[in-house]
C-alpha positions as CSV (number, residue, x, y, z in Angstrom):
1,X,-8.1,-17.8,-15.4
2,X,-7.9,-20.3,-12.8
3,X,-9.7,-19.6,-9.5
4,X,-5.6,-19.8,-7.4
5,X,-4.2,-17.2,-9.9
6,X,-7.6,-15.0,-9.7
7,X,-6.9,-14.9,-6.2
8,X,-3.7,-14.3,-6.2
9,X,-3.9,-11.2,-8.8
10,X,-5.6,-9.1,-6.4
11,X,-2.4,-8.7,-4.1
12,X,-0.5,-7.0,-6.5
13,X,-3.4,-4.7,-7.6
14,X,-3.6,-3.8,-4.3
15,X,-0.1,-2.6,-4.6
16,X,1.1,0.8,-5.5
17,X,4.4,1.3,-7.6
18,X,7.1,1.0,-5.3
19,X,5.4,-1.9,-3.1
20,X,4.8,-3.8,-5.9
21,X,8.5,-3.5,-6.9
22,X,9.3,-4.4,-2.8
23,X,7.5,-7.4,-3.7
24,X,9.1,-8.7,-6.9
25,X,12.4,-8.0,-4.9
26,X,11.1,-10.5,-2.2
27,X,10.0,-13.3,-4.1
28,X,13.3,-13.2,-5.8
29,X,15.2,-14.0,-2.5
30,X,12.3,-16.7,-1.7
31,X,14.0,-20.3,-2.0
32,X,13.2,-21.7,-4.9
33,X,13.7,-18.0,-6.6
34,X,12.1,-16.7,-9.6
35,X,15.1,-15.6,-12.0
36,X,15.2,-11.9,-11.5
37,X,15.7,-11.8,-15.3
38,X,11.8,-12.8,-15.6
39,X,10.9,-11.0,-12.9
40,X,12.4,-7.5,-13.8
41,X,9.9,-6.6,-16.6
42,X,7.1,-9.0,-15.4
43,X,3.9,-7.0,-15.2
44,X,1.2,-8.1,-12.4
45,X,-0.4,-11.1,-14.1
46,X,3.1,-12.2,-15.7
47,X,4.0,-11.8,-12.0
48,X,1.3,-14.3,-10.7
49,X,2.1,-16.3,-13.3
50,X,5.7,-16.9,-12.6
51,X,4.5,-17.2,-8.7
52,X,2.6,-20.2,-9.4
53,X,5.1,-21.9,-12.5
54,X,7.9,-21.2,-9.6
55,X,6.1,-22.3,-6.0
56,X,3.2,-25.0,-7.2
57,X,0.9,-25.8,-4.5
58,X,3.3,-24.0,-2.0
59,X,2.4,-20.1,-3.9
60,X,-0.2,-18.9,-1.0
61,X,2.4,-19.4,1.7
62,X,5.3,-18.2,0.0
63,X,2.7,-14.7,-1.2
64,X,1.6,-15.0,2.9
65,X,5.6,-14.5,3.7
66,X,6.3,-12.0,1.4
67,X,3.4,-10.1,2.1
68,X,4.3,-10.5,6.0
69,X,7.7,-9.3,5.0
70,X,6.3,-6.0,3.8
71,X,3.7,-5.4,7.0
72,X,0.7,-6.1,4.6
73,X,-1.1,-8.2,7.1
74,X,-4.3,-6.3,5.2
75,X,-3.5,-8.1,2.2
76,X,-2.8,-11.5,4.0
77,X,-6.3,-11.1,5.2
78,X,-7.8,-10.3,1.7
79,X,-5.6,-13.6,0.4
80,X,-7.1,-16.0,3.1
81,X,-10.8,-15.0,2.2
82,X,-10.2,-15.5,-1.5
83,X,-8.6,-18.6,-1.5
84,X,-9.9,-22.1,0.3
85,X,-8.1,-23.8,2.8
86,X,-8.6,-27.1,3.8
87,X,-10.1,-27.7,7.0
88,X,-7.2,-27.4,9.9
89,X,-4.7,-25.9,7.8
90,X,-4.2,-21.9,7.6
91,X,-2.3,-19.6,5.2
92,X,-0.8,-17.7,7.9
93,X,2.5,-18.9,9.3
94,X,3.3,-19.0,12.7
């Protein structure tokens, strides 16, 4: 598995049920959206998956909204230390 999507994975294992199910309703209102047919049964890694096919290179800031969306500033934290960012740039969004 690719270093982005290893990253990645460990947001929605550090989701319960119901917040995980919060944020497969968010990324289906992100712009462009992931077909809520693909998204309905996708599992965690079928969830990261779709992320990245979806949002490309744009798949930490789009996961940094969501997450913002949902209050998990904890997770947005957790995301920034796994993943590098290039020098001046930062995942969160102002």
């Amino acid at each position: 598995m690719a270093p982005l999507k290893e990253s990645l994975l460990k947001i929605p294992e550090n989701l319960v049920d119901g917040d995980f199910k919060k944020f497969k309703w968010l990324l289906k209102n992100e712009k462009p959206s992931i077909p809520v047919s693909k998204l309905e049964r996708a599992d965690r890694m079928d969830t990261v998956d779709l992320m990245v096919q979806t949002y490309y290179t744009n798949t930490q800031k789009v996961t940094v909204r969501v997450l913002e969306k949902m209050d998990r500033t904890d997770l947005v934290k957790k995301l920034s230390k796994g993943i590098p960012v290039p020098k001046g740039q930062s995942l969160i969004s102002n």
